[in-house]
N, C-alpha and C positions, 0 to 999 in steps of 0.2 A: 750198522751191520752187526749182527748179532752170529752166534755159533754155537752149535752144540756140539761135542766134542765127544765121543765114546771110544776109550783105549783097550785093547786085552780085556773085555767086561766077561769074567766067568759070573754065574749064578746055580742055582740048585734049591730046589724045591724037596725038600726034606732030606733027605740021605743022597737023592738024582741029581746028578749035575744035568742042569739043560741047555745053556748057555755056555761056551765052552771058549772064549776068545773073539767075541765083537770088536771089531775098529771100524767104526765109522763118523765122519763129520758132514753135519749140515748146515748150509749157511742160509742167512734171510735171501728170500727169493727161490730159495730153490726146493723141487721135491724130489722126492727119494720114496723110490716103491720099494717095498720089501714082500715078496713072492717066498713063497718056500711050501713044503705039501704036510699036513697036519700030520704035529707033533714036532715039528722042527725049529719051534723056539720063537714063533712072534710073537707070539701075546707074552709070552714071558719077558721078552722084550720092553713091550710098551707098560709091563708089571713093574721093573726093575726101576725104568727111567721116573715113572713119576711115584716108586716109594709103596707099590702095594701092600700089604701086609702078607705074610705066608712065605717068602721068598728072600732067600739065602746071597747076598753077594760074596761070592771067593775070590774075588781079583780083578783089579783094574781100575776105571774109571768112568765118572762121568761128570762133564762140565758145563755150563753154560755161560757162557762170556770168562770162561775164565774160573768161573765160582764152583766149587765142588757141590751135586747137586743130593750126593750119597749120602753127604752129613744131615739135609736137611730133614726136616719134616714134608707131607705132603702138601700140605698146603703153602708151605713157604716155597716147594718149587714151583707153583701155579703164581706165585705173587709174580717169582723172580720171571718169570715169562715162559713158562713150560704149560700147554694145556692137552689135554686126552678129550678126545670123542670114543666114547665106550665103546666097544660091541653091544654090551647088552647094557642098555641105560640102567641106573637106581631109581626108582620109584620112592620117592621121599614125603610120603602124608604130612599134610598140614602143614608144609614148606611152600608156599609159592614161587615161582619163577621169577619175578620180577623183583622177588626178597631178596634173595641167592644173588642175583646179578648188582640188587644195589649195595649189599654187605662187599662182596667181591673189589667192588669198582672201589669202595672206602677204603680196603683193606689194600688197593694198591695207587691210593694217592688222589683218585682221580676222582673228576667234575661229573656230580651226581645229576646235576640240574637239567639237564635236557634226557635223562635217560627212558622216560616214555617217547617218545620224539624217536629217540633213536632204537628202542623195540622195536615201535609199528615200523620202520623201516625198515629192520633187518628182516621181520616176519613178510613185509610185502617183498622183499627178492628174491625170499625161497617158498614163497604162498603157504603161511603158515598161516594159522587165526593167530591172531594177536592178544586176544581174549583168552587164552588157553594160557599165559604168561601169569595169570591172575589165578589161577588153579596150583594143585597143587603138582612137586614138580614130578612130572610122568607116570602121575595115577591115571589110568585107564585111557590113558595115547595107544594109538594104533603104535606099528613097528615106524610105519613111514612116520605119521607125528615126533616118534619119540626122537627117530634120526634130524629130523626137520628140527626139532628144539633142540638139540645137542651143537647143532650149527648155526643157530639162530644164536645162543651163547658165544659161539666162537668170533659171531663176526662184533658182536656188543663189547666181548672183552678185549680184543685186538692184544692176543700173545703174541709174544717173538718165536715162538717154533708149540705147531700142533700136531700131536699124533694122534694119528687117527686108526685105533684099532677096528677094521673092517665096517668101516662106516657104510661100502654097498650092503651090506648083509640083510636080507630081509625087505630091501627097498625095490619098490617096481622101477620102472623107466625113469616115469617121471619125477618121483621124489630123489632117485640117484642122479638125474640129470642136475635138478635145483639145488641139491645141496654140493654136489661134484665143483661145480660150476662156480657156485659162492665161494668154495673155499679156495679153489683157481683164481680167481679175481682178487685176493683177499694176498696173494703173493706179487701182483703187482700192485695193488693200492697200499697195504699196509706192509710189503717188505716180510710174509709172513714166510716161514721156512717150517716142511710137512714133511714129515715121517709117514707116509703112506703103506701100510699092512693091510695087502688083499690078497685073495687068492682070483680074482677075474678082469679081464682087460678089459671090459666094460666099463669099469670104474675109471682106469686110462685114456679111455677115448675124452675123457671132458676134461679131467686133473691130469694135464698134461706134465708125468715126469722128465726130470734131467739125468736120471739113474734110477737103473732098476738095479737090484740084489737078488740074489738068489741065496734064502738060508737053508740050510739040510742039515739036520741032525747038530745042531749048537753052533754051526759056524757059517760064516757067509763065504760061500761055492765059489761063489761065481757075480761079477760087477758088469755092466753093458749098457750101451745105448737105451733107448727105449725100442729098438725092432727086439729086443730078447725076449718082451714081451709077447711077438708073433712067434718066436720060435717058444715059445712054453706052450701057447695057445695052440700050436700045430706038433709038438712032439710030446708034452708032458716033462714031467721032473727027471722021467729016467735018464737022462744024460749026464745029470748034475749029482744025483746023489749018490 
């Protein structure tokens, strides 16, 4: 069982506070949608938790299992079990996919020896080419590729908590359905706990959460079921903001 822990988290983006008092925790297995109307703090969000650069914390915390995650570095939160599916992936020339994932797997302990084995795997759940792993990582992928490799990563590396900043974004049906779905499965096979950042309940019909959020303006509104998500989809943010 694993936890991620977020107290009173202020933040501020140059002189802006945007983030103004987050408390929330995640445990393995469970998801958590985070809904709110642009400008209201999620991405800033999923910037703070894994260490982006540019981005100011004024108070609080945040934990994983215990371990302060603010002191680290960004890659030693990804060791410790923290990983991001971007919005918008990096395109990294003359990096391959399959480099990135075997440095990864070393850098946190683990058994390198079947990890082609375990590629073409994860590419045939979300129908990914597998070939494309041998490229370089996210030069000239489609948007659905690039989202399809970003997941295809997630289920290779097996974190303890993935957030996922608007991974439907940009995805037709069926790519949102394949990777939705992978990463859904991936909380009952590997106990995995998702910080889910969307603005569409489409992405909910498949990633089935345990709580939705409602953030407005630096702070979380409002916590509910998963039907809050029918009521956003049927009345909008006006009620909460």
């Amino acid at each position: 069982m694993s936890t991620l822990e977020i107290k009173g988290l202020r933040a501020a983006v140059g002189d802006k506070e945007i983030l103004k008092g987050i408390d929330l925790t995640i445990n393995s297995g469970e998801v958590h949608a985070i809904m709110g109307p642009n400008g209201a703090g999620k991405s800033t969000l999923s910037a703070i938790i894994m260490g982006k650069p540019g981005y100011r914390v004024l108070g609080g915390s945040v934990t994983l299992d215990g371990v302060d995650m603010l002191s680290l570095h960004t890659w030693e939160r990804a060791v410790a079990g923290l990983h991001l599916v971007m919005q918008y992936p990096t395109e990294v020339p003359g990096v391959h996919v399959d480099e990135v994932l075997r440095e990864a797997l070393k850098a946190r302990k683990r058994d390198i020896s079947g990890l082609t084995a375990t590629i073409s795997s994860e590419a045939s759940r979300i129908n990914f080419d597998a070939e494309l792993v041998s490229r370089a990582l996210n030069v000239d992928l489609s948007g659905g590729e690039k989202k399809r490799n970003e997941t295809l990563q997630l289920g290779v590396l097996e974190p303890k908590i993935a957030i996922l900043d608007e991974l439907d974004s940009g995805l037709d049906i069926d790519a949102l359905r394949d990777c939705a779905r992978r990463v859904e499965a991936a909380t009952h096979e590997n106990n995995l706990g998702v910080l889910a950042i969307t603005h569409y309940v489409r992405l909910l019909e498949e990633l089935k959460p345990d709580v939705i959020h409602i953030l407005s303006a630096g702070r979380i509104v409002k916590s509910g079921s998963p039907e809050l998500a029918d009521i956003l989809e049927r009345d909008g943010y006006a009620a909460f903001v």
